[in-house]
C-alpha positions in Angstrom: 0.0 0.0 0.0 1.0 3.1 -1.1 1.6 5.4 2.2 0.6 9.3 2.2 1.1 11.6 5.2 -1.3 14.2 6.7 -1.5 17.0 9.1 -4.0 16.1 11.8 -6.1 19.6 11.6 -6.5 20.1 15.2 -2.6 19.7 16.2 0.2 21.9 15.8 2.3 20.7 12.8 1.9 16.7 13.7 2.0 14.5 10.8 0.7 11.3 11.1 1.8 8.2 8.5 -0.6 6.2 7.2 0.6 2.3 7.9 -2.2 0.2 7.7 -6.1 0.3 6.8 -7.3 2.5 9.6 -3.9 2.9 11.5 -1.6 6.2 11.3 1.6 6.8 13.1 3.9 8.8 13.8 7.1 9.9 16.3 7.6 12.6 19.2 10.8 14.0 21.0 10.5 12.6 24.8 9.7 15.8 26.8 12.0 17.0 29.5 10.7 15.8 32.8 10.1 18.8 35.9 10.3 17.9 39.3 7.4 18.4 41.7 7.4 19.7 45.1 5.2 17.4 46.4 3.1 18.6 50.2 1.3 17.3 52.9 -2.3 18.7 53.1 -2.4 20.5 56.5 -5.5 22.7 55.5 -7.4 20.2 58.0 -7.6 16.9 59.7 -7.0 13.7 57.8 -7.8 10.3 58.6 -4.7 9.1 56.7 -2.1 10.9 55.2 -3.0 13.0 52.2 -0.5 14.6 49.6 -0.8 17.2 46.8 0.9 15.5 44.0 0.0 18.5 41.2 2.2 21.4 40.6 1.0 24.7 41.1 1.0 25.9 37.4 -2.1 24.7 36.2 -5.7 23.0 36.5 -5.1 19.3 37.4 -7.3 16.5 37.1 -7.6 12.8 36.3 -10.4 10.5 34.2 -12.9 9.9 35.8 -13.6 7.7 39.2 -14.2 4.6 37.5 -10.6 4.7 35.3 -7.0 3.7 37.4 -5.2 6.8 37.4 -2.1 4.5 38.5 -0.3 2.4 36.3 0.1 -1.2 36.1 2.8 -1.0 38.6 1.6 2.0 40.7 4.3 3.9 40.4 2.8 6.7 37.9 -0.4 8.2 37.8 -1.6 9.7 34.5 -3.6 13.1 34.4 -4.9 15.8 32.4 -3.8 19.8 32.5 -6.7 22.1 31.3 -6.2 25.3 29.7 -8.7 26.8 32.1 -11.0 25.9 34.5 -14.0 29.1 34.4 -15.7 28.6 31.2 -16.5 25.0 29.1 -14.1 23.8 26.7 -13.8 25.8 23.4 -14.0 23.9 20.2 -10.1 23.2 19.0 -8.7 24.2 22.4 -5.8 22.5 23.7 -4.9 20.1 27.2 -2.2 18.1 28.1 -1.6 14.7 29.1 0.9 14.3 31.7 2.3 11.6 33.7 3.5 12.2 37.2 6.4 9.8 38.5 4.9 8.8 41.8 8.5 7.9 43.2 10.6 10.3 42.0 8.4 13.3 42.2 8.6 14.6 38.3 6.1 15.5 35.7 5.9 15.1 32.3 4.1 16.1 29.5 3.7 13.8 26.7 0.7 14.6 24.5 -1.5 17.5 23.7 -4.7 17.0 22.9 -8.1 19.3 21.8 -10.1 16.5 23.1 -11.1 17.4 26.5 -13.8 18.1 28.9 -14.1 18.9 32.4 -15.4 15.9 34.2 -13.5 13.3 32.1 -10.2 15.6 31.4 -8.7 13.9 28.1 -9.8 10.4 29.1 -6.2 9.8 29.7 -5.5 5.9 31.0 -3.0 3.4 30.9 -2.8 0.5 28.7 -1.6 -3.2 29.9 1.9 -2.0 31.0 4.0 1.7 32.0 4.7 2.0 28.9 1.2 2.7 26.8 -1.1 5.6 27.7 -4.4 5.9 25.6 -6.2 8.9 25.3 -8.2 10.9 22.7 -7.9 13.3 20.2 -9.4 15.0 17.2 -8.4 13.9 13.8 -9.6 15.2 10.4 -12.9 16.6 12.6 -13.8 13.0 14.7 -12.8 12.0 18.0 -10.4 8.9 18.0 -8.4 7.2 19.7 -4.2 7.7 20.1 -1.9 5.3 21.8 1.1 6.9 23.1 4.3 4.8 23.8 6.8 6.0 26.3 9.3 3.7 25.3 9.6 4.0 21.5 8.0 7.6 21.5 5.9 6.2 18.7 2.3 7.4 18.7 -0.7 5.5 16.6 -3.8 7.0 16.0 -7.2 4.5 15.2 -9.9 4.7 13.8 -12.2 4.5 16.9 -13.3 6.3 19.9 -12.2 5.4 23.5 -14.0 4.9 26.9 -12.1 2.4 28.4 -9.0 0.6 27.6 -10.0 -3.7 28.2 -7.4 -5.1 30.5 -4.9 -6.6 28.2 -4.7 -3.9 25.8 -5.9 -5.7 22.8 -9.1 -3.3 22.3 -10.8 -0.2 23.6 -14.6 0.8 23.3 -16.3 3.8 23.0 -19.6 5.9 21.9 -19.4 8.9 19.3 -17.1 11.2 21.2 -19.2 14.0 20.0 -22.9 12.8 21.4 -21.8 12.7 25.1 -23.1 16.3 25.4 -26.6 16.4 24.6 -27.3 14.1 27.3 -25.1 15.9 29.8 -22.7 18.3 29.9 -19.0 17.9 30.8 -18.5 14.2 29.4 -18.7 15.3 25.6 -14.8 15.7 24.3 -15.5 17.3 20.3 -18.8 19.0 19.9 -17.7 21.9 17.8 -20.9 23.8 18.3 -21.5 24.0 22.2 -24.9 25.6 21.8 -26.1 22.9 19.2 -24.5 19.6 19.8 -25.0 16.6 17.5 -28.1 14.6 17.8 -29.7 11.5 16.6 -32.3 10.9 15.0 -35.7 9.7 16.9 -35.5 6.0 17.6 -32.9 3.4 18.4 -29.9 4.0 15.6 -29.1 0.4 14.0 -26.4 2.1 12.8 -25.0 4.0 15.8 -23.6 2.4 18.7 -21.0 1.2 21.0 -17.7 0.9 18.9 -14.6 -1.7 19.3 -11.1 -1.0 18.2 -8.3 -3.5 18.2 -5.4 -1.7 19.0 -3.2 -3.8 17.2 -5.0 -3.2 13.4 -6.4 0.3 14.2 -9.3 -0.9 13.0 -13.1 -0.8 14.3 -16.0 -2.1 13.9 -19.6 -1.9 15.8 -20.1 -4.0 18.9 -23.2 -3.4 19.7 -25.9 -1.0 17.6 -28.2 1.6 20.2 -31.2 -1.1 18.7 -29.4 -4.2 19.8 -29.5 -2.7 23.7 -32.7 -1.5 23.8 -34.5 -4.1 21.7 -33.3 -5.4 25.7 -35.7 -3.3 27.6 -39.2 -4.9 28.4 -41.1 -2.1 29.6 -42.8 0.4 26.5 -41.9 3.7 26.8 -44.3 7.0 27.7 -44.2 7.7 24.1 -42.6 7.0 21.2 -40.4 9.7 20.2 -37.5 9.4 22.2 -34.2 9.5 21.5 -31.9 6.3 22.7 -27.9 6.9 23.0 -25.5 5.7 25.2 -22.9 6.7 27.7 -20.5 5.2 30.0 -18.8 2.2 28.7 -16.2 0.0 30.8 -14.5 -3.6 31.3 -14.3 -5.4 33.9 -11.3 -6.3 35.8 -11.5 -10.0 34.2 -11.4 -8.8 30.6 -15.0 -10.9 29.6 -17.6 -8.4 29.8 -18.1 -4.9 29.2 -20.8 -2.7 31.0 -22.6 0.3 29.3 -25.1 2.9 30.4 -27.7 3.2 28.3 -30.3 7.1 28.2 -33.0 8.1 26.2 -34.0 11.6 25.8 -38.1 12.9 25.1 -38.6 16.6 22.9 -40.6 17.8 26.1 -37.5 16.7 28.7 -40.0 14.1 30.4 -38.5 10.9 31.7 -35.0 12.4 32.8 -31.9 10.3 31.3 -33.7 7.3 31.8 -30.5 5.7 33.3 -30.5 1.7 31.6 -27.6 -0.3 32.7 -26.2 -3.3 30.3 -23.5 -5.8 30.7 -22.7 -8.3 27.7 -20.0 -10.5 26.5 -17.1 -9.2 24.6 -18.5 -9.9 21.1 -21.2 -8.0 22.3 -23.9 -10.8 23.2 -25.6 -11.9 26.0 -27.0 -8.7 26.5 -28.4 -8.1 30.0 -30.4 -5.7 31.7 -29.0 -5.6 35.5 -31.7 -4.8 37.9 -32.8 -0.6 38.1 -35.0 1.8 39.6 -38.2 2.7 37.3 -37.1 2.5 33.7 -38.9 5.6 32.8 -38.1 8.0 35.5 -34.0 9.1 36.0 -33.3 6.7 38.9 -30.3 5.1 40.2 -26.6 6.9 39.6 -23.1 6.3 38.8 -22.5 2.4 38.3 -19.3 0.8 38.6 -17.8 -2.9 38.3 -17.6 -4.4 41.5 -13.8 -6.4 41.6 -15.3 -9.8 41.4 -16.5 -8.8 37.4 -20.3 -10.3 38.8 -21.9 -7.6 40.3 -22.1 -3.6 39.7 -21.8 -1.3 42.6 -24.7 1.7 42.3 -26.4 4.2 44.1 -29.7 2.9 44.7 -33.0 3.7 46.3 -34.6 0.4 46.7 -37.4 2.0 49.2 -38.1 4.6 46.7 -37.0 7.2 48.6 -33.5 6.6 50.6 -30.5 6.4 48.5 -28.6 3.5 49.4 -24.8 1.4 48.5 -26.1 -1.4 46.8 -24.5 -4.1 45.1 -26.5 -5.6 41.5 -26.0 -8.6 40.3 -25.1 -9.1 36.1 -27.5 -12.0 35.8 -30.7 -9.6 36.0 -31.6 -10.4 39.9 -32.6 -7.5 42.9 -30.1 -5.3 44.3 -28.2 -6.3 47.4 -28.3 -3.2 49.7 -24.7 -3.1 51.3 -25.7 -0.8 54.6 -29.4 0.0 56.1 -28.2 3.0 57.9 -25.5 4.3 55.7 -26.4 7.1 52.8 -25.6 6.2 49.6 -24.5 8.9 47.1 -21.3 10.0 45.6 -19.0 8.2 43.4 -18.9 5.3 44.8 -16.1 2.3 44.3 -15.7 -0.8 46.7 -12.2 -3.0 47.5 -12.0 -7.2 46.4 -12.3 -7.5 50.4 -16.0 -5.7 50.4 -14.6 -4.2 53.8 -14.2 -0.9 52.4 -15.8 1.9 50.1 -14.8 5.3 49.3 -16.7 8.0 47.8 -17.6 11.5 48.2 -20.0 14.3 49.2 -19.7 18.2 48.2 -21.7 20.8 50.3 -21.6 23.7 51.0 -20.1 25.2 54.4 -20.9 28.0 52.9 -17.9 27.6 50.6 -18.0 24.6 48.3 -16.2 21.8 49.8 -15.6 17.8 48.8 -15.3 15.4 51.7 -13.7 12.0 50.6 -15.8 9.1 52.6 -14.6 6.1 54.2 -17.6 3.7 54.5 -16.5 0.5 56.4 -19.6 -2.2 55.3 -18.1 -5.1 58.4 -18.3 -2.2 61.3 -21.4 -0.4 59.1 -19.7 3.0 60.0 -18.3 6.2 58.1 -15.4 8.3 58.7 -14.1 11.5 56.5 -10.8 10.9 55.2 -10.8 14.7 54.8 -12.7 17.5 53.9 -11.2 20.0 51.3 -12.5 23.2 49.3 -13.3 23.0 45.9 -15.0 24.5 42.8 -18.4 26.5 42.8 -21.0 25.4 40.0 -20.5 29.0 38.5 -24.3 29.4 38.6 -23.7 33.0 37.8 -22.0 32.4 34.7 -25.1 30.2 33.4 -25.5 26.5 33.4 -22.1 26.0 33.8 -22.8 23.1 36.3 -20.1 21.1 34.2 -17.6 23.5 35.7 -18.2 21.5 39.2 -15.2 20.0 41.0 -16.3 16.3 42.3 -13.7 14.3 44.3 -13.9 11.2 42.3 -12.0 9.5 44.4 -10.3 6.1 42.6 -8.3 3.3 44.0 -4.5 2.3 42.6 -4.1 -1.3 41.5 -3.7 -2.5 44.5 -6.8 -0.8 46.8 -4.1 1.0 48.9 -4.5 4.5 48.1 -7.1 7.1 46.4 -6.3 9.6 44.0 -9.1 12.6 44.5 -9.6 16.0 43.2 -10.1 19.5 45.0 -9.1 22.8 45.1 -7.9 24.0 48.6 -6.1 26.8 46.7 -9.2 27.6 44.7 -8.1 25.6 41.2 -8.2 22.0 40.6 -5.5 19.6 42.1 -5.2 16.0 42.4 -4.3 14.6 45.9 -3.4 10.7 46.9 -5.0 9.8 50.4 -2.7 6.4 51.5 -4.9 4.0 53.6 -2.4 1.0 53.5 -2.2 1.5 57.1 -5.5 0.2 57.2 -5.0 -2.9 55.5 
């Protein structure tokens, strides 16, 4: 095959090689690594020791709480530098991907991106070792995915979007980077028209779906269509011109099934985002409803893979009215609540020992501020690992509620410590809380 060379439109003078059907490379110079000053949080009691492990010269955050931050061998943590943190991402706007040497206390920078947003930062995550960093990026106008090596300096660009990375590397899955915004705001990485973001047409696309890139061809193809996953759903809706798309996608920690978040939106705004959760196999069959509050209403919130790969972890309210830890099995069966007397809410993620979940809270007090939970499900008690400031809503500014600062607290490899974000200083940092003393 004949190869030709072009200049991705949304990057400063990076020219990619085409290699293969669907696969484009090309190489970087290895930026020159910064140490960090790294500081123990004294701004207030901590349960465990907490440190800031973001420089001062920016807006810091990671993924998301259900993506590792820490690498395979726990010794980095991956994260995203925003250009700004006051307004929502401008079309063609550029953030960096940097990696943070846990050990050694440096930073380094080693891609820019223009596919960003303020809840998920560049989706930034690590592949199956140190060395490989996935993330996104816009290329001839579509979000795809880039891999980044560290140790050739070689970068690849796919034809795909990314979500989540699966365990061993081989393949990542992802929606339309550019229809995460008309169901919420903050997720969507490349709408170029923030006012008017992309839509779908009325229905369940056949066409549209949840795509699967091997990252070894570049190449992907359509796991499952929006019509495969809601063919799924017994209950008829309230009418019938709603709009079906999907949302979060993610592996489990056993690499055999992937879960997805399911929403459907109404002309008139009735029925919420009509939260459906999915699991099904890798080839994208044995498709399975798990368990949910009314289909039809906006019940039920942030869903995450329990460890064992069987069960979900969600916020819940099984009574209809308190919100509650619960833990949902794959196969389709009720909710196990996980505490009577503890509230649920937050962003909830629970340890292979099921002694231990962390999540968080923001209030006000009167100033915004994030408190990082410690619930302990054998005791059936909660402590505050510690309470920090963080980000208004902007309310004045609009509906900027994307702008929001959440902890997202998210374990490393080995469920020792939490990486969390906040803003003590008043802009966005990323802190590591170490609870291996409690192991």
């Amino acid at each position: 095959m004949k190869r030709r060379t072009f200049i991705r439109k949304s990057s400063a003078g990076i020219s990619f090689t085409l290699i293969a059907p669907g696969l484009w490379s090309c190489s970087k110079k290895p930026a020159k690594k910064k140490p960090i000053r790294f500081e123990t949080y004294t701004g207030g009691p901590t349960l465990v020791p907490v440190t800031k492990v973001t420089p001062d010269d920016g807006f810091y955050v990671h993924t998301y709480y259900d993506v590792c931050p820490f690498s395979p061998s726990d010794k980095y943590l991956v994260v995203s530098k925003l250009p700004y943190e006051d307004q929502p991402p401008q079309y063609g706007d550029k953030a960096d991907v940097c990696v943070i040497d846990l050990e050694n206390h440096l930073i380094e920078t080693v891609y820019t991106t223009r596919c960003w947003a303020h809840q998920t930062g560049t989706m930034a995550q690590w592949g199956a070792s140190d060395n490989l960093i996935y993330t996104n990026d816009v290329i001839d106008g579509k979000g795809v995915c880039v891999e980044i090596n560290l140790k050739s300096n070689e970068i690849r660009a796919f034809e795909g979007p990314m979500y989540h990375v699966s365990p061993d590397g081989k393949s990542v899955v992802g929606f339309p980077l550019d229809l995460y915004d008309i169901t919420q705001r903050g997720y969507g990485l490349v709408a170029k028209d923030y006012d008017s973001p992309p839509t779908l047409p009325v229905g369940a696309s056949e066409t549209e779906g949840l795509w699967k890139t091997n990252t070894q061809t570049g190449r992907a193809s359509l796991l499952v269509s929006i019509k495969d996953v809601v063919d799924h759903i017994p209950e008829a809706p309230p009418r019938e011109d709603g709009t079906y798309y999907f949302w979060h996608s993610k592996f489990n920690l056993q690499g055999d099934r992937i879960m997805l978040v399911q929403r459907c939106l109404f002309p008139d705004g009735s029925g919420g985002r009509n939260v459906n959760v999915f699991t099904f196999d890798l080839e994208g069959k044995d498709i399975i409803r798990t368990q949910s509050e009314p289909v039809w209403g906006h019940g039920g919130g942030h869903p995450n893979w329990h460890p064992d790969g069987k069960h979900l972890l969600r916020n819940l309210k099984p009574d209809g009215k308190n919100e509650r830890l619960c833990k949902v099995p794959i196969d389709g069966s009720e909710p196990i609540v996980l505490s009577e007397t503890i509230d649920g809410g937050g962003h909830p993620t629970i340890e292979p020992s099921e002694k231990y979940i962390v999540t968080d809270i923001k209030y006000h007090d009167p100033d915004p501020v994030v408190r990082i939970r410690l619930i302990n499900l054998v005791d059936q008690s909660e402590e505050a690992i510690c309470k920090m400031p963080t980000k208004p809503l902007y309310r004045e500014k609009g509906d900027t509620a994307e702008l929001r600062l959440d902890g997202h607290p998210a374990w490393d490899r080995k469920f020792r410590r939490v990486c969390f974000q906040a803003a003590p200083k008043g802009h966005r940092q990323l802190f590591v809380a170490d609870l291996s003393s409690l192991f």
